[in-house]
C-alpha positions as CSV (number, residue, x, y, z in Angstrom):
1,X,4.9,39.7,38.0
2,X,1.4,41.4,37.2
3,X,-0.5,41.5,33.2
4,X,-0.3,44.8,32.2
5,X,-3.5,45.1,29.8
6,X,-3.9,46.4,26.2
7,X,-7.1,47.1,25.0
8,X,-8.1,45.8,21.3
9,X,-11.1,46.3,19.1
10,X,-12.3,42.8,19.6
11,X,-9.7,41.1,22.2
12,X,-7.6,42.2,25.1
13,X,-3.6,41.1,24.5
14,X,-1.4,40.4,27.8
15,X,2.1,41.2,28.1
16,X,4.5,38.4,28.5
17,X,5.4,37.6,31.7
18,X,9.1,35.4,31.3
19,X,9.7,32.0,33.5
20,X,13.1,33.0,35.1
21,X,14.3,29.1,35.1
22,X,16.2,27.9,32.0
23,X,14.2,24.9,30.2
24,X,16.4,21.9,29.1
25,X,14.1,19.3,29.0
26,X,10.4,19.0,28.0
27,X,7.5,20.8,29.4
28,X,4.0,22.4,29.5
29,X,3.6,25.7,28.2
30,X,1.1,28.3,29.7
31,X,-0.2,30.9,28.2
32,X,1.1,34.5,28.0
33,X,4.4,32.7,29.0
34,X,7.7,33.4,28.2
35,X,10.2,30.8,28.5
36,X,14.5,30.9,27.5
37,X,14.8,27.2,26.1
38,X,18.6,25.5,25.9
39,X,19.0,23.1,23.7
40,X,22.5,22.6,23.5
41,X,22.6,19.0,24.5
42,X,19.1,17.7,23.0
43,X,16.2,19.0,21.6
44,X,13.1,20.0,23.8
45,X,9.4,19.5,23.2
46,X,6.9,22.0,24.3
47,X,3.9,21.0,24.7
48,X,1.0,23.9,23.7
49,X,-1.7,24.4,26.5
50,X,-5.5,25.0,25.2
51,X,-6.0,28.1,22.8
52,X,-7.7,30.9,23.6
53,X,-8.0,34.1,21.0
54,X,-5.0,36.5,20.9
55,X,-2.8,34.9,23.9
56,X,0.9,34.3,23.1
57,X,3.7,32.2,24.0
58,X,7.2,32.9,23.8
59,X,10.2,30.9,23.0
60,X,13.8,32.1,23.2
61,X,16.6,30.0,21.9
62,X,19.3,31.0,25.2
63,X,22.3,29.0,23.8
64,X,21.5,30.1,19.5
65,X,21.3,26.4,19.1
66,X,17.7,25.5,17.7
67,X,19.0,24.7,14.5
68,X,21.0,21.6,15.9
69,X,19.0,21.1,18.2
70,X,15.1,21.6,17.5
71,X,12.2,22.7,19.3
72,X,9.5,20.3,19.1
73,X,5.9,22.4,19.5
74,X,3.1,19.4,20.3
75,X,-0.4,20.7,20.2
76,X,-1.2,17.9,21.9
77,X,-3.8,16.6,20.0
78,X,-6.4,19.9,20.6
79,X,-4.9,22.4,18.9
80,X,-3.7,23.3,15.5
81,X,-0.2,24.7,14.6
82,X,0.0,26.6,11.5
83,X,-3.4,25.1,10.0
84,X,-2.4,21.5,10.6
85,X,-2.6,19.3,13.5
86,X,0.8,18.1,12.9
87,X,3.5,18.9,15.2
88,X,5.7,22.1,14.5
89,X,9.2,23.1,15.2
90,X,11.6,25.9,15.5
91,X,15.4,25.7,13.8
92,X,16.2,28.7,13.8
93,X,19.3,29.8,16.0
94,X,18.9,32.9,18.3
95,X,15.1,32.8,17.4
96,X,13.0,34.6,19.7
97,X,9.5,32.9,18.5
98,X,6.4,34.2,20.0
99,X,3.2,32.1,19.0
100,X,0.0,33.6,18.9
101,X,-3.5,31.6,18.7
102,X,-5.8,33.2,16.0
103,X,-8.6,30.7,16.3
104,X,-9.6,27.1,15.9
105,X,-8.8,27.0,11.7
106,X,-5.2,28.4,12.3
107,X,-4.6,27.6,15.9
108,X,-1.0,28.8,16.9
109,X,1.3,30.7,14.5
110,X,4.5,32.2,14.6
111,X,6.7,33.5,11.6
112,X,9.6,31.4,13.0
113,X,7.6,27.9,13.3
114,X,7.3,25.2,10.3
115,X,5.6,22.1,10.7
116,X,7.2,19.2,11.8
117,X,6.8,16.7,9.5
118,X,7.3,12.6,10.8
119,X,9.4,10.9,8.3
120,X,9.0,7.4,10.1
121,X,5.0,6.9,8.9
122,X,5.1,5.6,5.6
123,X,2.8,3.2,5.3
124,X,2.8,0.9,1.9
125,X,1.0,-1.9,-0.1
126,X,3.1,-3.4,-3.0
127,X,1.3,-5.8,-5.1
128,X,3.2,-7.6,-8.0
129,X,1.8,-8.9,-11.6
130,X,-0.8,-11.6,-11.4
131,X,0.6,-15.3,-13.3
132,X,-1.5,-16.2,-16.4
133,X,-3.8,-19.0,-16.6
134,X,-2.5,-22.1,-18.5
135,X,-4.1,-23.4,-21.5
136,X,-4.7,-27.2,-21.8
137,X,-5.7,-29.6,-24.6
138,X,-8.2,-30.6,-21.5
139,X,-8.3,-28.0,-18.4
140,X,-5.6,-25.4,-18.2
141,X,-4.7,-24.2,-14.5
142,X,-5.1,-20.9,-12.8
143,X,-2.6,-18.2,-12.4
144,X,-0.9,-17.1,-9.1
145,X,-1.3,-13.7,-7.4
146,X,1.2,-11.6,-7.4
147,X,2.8,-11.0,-3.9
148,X,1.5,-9.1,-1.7
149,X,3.9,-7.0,1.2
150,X,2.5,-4.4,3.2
151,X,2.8,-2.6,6.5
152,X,-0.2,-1.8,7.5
153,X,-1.0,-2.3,10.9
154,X,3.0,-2.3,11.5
155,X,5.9,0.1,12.1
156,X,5.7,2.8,9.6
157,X,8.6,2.9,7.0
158,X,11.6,5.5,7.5
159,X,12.4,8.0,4.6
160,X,14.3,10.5,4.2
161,X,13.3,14.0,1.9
162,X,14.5,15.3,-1.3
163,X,15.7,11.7,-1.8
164,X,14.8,9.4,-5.0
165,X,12.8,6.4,-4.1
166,X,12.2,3.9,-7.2
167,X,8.1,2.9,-7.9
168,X,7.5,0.0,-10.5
169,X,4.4,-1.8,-11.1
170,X,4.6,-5.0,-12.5
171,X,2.2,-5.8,-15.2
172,X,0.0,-9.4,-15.2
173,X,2.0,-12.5,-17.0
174,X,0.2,-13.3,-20.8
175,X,-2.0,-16.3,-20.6
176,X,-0.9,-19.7,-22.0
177,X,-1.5,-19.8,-26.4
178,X,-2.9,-22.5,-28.0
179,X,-0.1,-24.2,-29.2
180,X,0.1,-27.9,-30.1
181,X,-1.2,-29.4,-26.5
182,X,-1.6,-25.9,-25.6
183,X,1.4,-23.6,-23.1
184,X,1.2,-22.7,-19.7
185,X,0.6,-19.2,-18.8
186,X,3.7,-16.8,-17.9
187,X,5.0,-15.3,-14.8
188,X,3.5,-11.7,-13.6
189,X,6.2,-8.9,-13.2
190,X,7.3,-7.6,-10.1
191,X,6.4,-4.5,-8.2
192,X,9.1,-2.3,-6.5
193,X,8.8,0.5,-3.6
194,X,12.5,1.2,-2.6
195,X,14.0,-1.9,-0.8
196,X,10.6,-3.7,-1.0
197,X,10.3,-6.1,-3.8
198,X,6.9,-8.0,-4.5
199,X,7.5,-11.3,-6.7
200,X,5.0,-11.2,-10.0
201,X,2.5,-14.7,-9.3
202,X,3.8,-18.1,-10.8
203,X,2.0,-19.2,-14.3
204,X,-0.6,-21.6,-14.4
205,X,0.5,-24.7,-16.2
206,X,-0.7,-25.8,-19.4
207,X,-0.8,-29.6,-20.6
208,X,-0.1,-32.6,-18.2
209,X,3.7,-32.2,-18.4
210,X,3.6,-28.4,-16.9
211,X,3.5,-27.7,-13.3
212,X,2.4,-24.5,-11.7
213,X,5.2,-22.1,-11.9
214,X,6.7,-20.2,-8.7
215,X,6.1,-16.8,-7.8
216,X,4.5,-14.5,-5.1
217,X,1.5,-17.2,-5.1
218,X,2.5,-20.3,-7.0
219,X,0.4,-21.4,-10.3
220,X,-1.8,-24.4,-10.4
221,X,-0.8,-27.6,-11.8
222,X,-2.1,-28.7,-15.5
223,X,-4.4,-31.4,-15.9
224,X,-2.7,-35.0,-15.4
225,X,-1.9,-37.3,-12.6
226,X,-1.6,-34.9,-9.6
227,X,0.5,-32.6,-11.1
228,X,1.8,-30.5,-9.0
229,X,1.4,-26.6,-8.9
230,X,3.9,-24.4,-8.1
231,X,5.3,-22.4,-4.8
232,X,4.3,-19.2,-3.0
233,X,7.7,-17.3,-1.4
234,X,7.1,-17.7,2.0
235,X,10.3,-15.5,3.0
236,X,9.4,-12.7,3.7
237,X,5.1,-14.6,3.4
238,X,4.0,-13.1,-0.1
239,X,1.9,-15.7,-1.2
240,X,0.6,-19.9,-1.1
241,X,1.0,-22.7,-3.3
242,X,-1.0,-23.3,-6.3
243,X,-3.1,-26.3,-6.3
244,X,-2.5,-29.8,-8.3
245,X,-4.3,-30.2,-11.7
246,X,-6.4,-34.3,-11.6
247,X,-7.5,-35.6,-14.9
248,X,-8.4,-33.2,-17.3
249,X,-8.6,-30.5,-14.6
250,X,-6.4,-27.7,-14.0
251,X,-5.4,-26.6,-10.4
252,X,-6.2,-23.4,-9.0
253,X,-3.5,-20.4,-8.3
254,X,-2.3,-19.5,-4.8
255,X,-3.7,-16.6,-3.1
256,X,-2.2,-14.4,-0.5
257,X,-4.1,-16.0,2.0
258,X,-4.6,-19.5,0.9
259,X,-3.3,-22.1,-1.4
260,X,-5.1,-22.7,-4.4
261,X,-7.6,-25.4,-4.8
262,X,-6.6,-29.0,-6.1
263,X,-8.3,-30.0,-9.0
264,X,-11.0,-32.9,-8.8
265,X,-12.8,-35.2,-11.6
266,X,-15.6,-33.1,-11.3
267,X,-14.4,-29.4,-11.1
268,X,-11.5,-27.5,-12.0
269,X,-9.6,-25.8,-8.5
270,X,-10.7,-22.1,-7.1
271,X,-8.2,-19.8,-6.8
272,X,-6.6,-19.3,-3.4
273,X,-8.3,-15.8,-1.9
274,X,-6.4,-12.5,-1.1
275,X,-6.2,-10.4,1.3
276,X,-8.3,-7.3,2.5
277,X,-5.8,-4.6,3.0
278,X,-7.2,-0.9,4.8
279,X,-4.9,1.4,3.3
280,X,-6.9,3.4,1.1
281,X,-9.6,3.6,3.8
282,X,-10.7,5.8,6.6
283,X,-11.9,2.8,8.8
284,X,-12.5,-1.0,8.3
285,X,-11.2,-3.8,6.3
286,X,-10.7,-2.3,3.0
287,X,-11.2,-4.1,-1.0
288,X,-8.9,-7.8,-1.9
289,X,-5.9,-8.0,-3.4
290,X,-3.7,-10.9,-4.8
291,X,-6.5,-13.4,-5.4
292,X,-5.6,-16.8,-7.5
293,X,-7.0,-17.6,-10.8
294,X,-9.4,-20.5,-11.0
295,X,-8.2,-23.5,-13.3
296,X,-10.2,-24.5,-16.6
297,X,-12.6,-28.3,-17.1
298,X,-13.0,-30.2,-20.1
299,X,-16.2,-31.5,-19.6
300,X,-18.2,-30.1,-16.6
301,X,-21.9,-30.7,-15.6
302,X,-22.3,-27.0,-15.9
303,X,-20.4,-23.6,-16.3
304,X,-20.0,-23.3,-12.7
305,X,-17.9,-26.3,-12.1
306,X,-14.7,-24.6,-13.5
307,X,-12.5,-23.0,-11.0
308,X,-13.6,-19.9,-9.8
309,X,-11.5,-17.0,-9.0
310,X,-10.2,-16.0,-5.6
311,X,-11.6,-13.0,-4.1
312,X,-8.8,-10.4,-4.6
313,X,-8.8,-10.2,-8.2
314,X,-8.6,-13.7,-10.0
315,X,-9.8,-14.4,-12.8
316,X,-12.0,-17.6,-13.4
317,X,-11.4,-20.2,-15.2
318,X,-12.6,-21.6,-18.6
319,X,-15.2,-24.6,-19.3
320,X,-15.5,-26.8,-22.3
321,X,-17.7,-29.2,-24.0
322,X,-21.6,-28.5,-24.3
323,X,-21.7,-25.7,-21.8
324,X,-18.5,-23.8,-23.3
325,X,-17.5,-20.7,-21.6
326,X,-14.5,-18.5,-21.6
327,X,-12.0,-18.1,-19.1
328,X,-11.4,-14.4,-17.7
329,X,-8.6,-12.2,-16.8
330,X,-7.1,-11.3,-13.2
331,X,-8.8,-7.7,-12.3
332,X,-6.0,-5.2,-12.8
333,X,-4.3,-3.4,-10.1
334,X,-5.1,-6.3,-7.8
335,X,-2.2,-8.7,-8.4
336,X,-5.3,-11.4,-9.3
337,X,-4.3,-14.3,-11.7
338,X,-5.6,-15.3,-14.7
339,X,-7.9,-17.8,-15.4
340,X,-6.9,-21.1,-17.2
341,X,-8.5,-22.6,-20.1
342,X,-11.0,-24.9,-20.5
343,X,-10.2,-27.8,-23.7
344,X,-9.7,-25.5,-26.7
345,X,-10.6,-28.4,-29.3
346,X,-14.2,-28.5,-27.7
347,X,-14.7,-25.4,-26.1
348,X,-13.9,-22.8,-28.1
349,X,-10.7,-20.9,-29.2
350,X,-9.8,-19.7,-25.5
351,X,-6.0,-19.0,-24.4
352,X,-5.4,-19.1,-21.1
353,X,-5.9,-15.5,-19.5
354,X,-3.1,-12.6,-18.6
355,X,-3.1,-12.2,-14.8
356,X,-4.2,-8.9,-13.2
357,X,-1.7,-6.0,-13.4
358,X,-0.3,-4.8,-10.0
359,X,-0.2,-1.7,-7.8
360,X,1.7,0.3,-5.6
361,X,-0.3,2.3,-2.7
362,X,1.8,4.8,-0.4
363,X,-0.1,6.4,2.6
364,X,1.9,9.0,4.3
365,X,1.6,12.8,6.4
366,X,-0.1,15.6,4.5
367,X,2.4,17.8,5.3
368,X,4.5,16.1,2.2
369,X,4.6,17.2,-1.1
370,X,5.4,14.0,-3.4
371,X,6.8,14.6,-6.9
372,X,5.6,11.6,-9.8
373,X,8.2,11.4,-12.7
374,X,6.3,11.2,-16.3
375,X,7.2,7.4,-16.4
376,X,4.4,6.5,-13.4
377,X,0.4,6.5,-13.7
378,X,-0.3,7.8,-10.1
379,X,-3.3,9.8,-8.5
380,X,-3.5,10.9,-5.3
381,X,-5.9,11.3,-2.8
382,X,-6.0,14.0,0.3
383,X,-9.8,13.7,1.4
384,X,-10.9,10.4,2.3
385,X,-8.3,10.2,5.6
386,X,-7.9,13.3,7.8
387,X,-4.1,14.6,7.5
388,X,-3.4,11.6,5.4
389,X,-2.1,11.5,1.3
390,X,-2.7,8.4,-0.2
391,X,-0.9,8.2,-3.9
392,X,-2.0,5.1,-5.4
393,X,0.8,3.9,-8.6
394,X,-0.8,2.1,-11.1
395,X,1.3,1.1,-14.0
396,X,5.1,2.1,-14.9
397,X,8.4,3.1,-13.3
398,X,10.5,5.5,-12.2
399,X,11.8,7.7,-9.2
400,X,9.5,9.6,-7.0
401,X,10.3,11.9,-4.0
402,X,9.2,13.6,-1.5
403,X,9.4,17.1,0.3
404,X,7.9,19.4,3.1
């Protein structure tokens, strides 16, 4: 069938010239196409050919089914529907949709076409509460990380719109008190994305007869005879053991990627290290999270030979005697563990130290709009990834959800 030609001010528009054959299954749109799409048994996808200014495609829903059956629109990766390079659809029965390409900031638009949003690429990072470091009538041990669950570099998460989704951020665990022989540190809280639950890190333990707790990462073991520190949950892998306390040493908390440090004569165990984690980030690695707290010394050769933090957030630990020095906190919103103590008879009046406080990172499609109740500290973040909304939770709870 021949164009008949219209002539414009700036652009010449063709009539549509209709493909006779019924489309039931996917194909390859041309331009200045017409085509009668049946979707009574599944939906199709139409693939959208290059754009060029002012040419058209039209769609005709033959059986008034699109609404059970959708037309997919896929620009293929070149084009943009509607402004956005996601996908768009038609659900509308007895549409007759004709698409027109304005230019390479709009792409192809039609009144009848909304974007298809994916609900199956949800990407997460839950990070729970960091243990706090113990505090020891000698070297108090370091705190374990909170556990750490994520999905990045996985199978995206499923959700569903207009549906309630529960986002808590566990806070760090308070350091051990001084308290007779001194008190081990206490367990971080848990983090929460719907079904996904991050275990807050194990405490670090406090005089000789306190192991490490269990948690996410497990707490180092107090000073003693190789007291032992406690457990990382290894099912689902959230976090390694915390190492043994040795004298008057304190062990170092478990990381995400590595069991804390055991404790020697000499110098009080390093916190186990995270793990870098590329959510938040266009390209590369990304910052730590869930790094173990170091454990405090009694008497070290110099500041440095208490336990040093592990890289993801924890906190290092405390060192007594003539070259006193205070232990520190996890880092909040990484999970991190708190430092222990070092002797608080000879070094000073230093508790153990609260772990780091967690956080909960969603990345998911532009296209979504996500709703924050009151109860949640959130920001989120549409620039730094193309197409991409990160919204990063960083202290409370509540419901969130999410619509096109």
């Amino acid at each position: 069938m021949a164009l008949t030609k219209v002539k414009s001010t700036n652009v010449t528009f063709a009539t549509i010239d209709w493909d006779a054959a019924i489309k039931t299954s996917n194909f390859t749109a041309e331009s200045s196409k017409g085509y009668f799409v049946n979707t009574t048994s599944a939906s199709v996808t139409i693939t959208l050919p290059v754009g060029v200014v002012g040419t058209q495609i039209t769609i005709q829903d033959y059986a008034g089914t699109f609404a059970t059956n959708k037309v997919l629109l896929d620009s293929n990766g070149s084009e943009k529907i509607q402004g956005s390079t996601l996908n768009g659809q038609i659900t509308t029965n007895n549409a007759t949709s004709t698409l027109i390409y304005q230019d390479a900031i709009r792409g192809w638009t039609s009144q009848d076409t909304s974007l298809s949003v994916p609900l199956d690429q949800f990407i997460y990072l839950v990070i729970a509460g960091g243990g706090g470091g113990g505090c020891a009538n000698g070297g108090g041990a370091g705190g374990g990380a909170g556990g750490y669950l994520t999905n990045v570099g996985g199978t995206g998460l499923s959700l569903l719109l207009s549906t309630p989704y529960e986002v808590t951020v566990g806070e760090g665990g308070a350091g051990g008190a001084i308290s007779g022989n001194g008190q081990p540190g206490v367990v971080g809280l848990n983090s929460k994305f719907n079904l996904i639950t991050s275990l807050g890190g194990g405490y670090g333990g406090g005089d000789s007869s306190q192991p490490g707790g269990d948690g996410g990462s497990g707490g180092g073991g107090a000073r003693g005879s190789s007291v032992a520190g406690g457990s990382g949950t290894s099912s689902p892998q959230q976090g390694y053991d915390g190492g043994t306390g040795f004298g008057n040493t304190g062990g170092g908390g478990g990381g995400a990627s590595i069991a804390g440090a055991n404790a020697t004569s000499s110098r009080g165990g390093n916190g186990g290290n995270g793990l870098q984690n590329a959510i938040t980030v266009a390209s590369g690695t990304g910052p730590y999270y869930a790094g173990g707290g170091g454990g405090g010394m009694e008497s070290p050769s110099s500041a440095s030979d208490a336990g040093q933090g592990g890289l993801g957030g924890g906190g290092t630990g405390g060192a007594a005697g003539g070259v006193s020095s205070a232990p520190t906190i996890g880092t909040p919103n990484t999970g991190g563990g708190g430092g222990g103590s070092g002797d608080y008879n000879t070094g000073g009046n230093y508790p153990g130290k609260k772990g780091g406080s967690g956080v909960v990172i969603l990345r998911y499609p532009s296209g979504l709009t996500i709703t924050v109740p009151a109860g949640l500290t959130a920001t989120t973040d549409d620039t730094t990834v193309a197409n991409i909304k990160i919204t990063t939770f960083t202290a409370g709870t509540g419901n969130i959800q999410f619509t096109s």
